[in-house]
N, C-alpha and C positions, 0 to 999 in steps of 0.2 A: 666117515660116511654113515647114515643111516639105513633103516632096511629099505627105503626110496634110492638109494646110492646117491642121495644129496649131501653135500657138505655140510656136517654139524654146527651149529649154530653154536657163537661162543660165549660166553656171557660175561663180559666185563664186572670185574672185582671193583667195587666202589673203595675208594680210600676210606679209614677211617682215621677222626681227627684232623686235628689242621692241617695242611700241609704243610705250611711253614716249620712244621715242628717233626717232619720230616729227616733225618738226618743227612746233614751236608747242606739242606737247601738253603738256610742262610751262610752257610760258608761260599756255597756260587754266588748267593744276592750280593755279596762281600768282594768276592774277588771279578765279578763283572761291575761293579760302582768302584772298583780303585782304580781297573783297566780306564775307564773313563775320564774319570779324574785325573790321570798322569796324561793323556792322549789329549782333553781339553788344556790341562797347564801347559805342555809343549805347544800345540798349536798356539795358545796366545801369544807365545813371542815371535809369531810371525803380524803381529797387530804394527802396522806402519814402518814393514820392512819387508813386505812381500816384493816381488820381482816386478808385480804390475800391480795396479788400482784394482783392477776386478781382485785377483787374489787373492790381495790382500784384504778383499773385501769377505771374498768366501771363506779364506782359512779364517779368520775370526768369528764367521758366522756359525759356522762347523765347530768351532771351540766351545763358543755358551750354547750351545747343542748338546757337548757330550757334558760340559759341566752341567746342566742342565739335570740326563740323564743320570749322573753319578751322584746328583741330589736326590734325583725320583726313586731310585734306590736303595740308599744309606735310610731317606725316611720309611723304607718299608723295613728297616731293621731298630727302629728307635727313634725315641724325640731327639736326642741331642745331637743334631747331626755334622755340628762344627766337631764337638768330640771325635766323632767316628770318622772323616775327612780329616782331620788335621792333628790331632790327638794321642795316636796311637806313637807305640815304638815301632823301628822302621821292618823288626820280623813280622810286626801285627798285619804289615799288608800284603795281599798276598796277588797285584798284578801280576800280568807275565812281565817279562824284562824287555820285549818288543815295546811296550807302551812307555821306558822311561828312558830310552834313546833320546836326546835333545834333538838329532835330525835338523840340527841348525845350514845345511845345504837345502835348494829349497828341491834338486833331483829324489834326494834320498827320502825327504819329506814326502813327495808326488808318490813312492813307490810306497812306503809306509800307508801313509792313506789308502792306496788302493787296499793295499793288503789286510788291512784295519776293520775298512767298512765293506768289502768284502764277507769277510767274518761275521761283522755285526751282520750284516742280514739273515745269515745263517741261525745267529746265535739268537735275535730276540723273535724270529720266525718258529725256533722250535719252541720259544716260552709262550707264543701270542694268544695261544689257548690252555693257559696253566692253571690247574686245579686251587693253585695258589691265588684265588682272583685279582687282587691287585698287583700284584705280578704279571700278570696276563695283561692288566689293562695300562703299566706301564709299559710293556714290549710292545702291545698295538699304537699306542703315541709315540715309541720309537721309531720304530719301524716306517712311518708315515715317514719324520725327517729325516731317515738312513737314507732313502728315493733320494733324498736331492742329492744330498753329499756322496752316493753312490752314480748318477748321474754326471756330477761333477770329475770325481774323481778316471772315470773309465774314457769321457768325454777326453779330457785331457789328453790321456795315456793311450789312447787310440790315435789321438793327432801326430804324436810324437811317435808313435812305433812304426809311421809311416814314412819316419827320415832316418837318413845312415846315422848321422849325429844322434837322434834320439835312440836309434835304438845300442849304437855303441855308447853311451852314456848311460841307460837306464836298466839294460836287461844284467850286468854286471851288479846292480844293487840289486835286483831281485836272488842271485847267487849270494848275496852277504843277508838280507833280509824274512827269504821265505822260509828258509827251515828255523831261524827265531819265532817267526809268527806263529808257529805251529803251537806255540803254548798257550796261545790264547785257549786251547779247547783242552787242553791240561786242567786235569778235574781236579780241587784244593785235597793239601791232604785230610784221609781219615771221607771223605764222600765217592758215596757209593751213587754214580750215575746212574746205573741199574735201576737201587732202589728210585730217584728220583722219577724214573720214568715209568717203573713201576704205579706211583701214586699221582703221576699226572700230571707233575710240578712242569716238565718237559715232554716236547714228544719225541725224542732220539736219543740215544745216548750220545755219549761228545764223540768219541770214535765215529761214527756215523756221521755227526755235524763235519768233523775235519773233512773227512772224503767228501763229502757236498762241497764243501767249499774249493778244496784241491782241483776237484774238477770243475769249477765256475772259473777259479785261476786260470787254470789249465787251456778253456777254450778261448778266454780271453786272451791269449798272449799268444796261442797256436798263430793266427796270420803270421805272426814277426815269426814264424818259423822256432819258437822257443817251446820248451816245461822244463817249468820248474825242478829245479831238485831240492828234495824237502828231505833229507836228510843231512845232518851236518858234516862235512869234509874230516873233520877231525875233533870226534865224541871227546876225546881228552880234553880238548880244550873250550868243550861245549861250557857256556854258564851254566849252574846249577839253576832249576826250578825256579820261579817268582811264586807258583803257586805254595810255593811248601812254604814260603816266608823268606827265602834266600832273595838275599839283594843285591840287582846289578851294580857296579862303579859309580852307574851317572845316578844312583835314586837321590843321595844326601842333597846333590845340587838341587835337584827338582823339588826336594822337600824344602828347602830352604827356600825358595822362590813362595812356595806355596804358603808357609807360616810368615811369609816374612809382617805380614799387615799385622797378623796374632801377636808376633814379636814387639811391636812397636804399641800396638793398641791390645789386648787381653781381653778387653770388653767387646771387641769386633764380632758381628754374627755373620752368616755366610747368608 
């Protein structure tokens, strides 16, 4: 207070330097473009094997979407961006291990998605005004197609929590699926979220982002009389971290599918 007993005016600290060169913030630009990457390669093998014709129309549409975003990304970290998508050794990538679930059931896949883009709104919402500017201006082109697929995804999951069968089918995946997701907001090692929002790279820290998101879950699934439990049943047998570079069972498959055109052609660009 001043001696008016008005609240002090505060004066925001301008970052200095780039942001990008911020510590950790290309390690998020990294491990938000792998998330994407593994979450578009899954969804493609649902390309002319969906349960119905729209589906199959949307989950492929949703696919070069996020593969999409995991390019608009990787380029904000360098030109070679087949290298850094396809390239690396398998500790070099650092998604959570909810995006490399193959989710080849199409229920588990429905709860996935929700839970997925969910998040993502969350997450490129807190970037869309990032000191980082092309950062910022790829979250706000995100965030535009996250509406549909978010849309889509709750559309669905609203239809079905309104029958006995969907919701004894579906709320039993959100108990094996929601406390996995929670790593989507697991900051990589060695970054300091803090500092990033400190310089304006983001506007929350990730703890902040998760409870935002926990509670969008949370009222979304309240009519079926459910919440979520976002802690794991048994820490013992919890996976280790995606972010730290630890790799779930299913990643080799997924990487395999992913290089397989590389394998065959070496001069292939993305």
């Amino acid at each position: 207070m001043n001696d008016m007993g008005e609240p002090e005016r505060v004066t925001a600290i301008e970052p200095t330097g780039d942001p990008a060169d911020v510590p950790g913030a290309r390690d998020l630009v990294l491990a938000l473009a792998d998330d994407e990457l593994c979450i578009g390669q899954n969804l493609g093998w649902w390309i002319a094997v969906g349960p119905f014709l729209e589906e199959d129309l949307a989950l492929t549409s949703i696919s070069q979407d996020e593969l999409g975003h995991a390019r608009a990304l990787y380029g904000l970290l360098g030109d070679d961006i087949d290298a850094m998508a396809y390239g690396r050794e398998p500790y070099e990538y650092l998604c959570a291990h909810i995006t490399e679930l193959p989710c080849h059931d199409w229920a588990e896949t429905l709860v996935r998605h929700f839970l997925y883009d969910t998040a993502e709104s969350v997450r490129w919402g807190a970037l869309a005004d990032s000191s980082w500017e092309s950062l910022g201006a790829v979250a706000r082109r995100a965030l535009a197609e996250e509406r549909s697929h978010l849309r889509h995804a709750t559309g669905l999951l609203d239809r079905l929590l309104r029958t006995d069968a969907g919701i004894a089918h579906l709320l039993p995946l959100f108990d094996q699926l929601a406390p996995m997701a929670c790593g989507l907001f697991d900051a990589p090692s060695g970054c300091s979220d803090e500092a990033l929002v400190a310089a304006g790279v983001m506007a929350c820290e990730l703890g902040n982002q998760r409870a935002q998101w926990q509670d969008i879950v949370g009222e979304a699934l309240a009519p079926a009389g459910y919440q979520p439990q976002w802690a794991v049943a048994d820490p013992e047998a919890a996976p280790l971290g995606g972010r730290a570079g630890r790799r779930s069972p299913h990643f080799a498959a997924l990487h395999a599918e992913m290089v397989e055109v590389l394998s065959i052609d070496p001069s292939a660009r993305w």
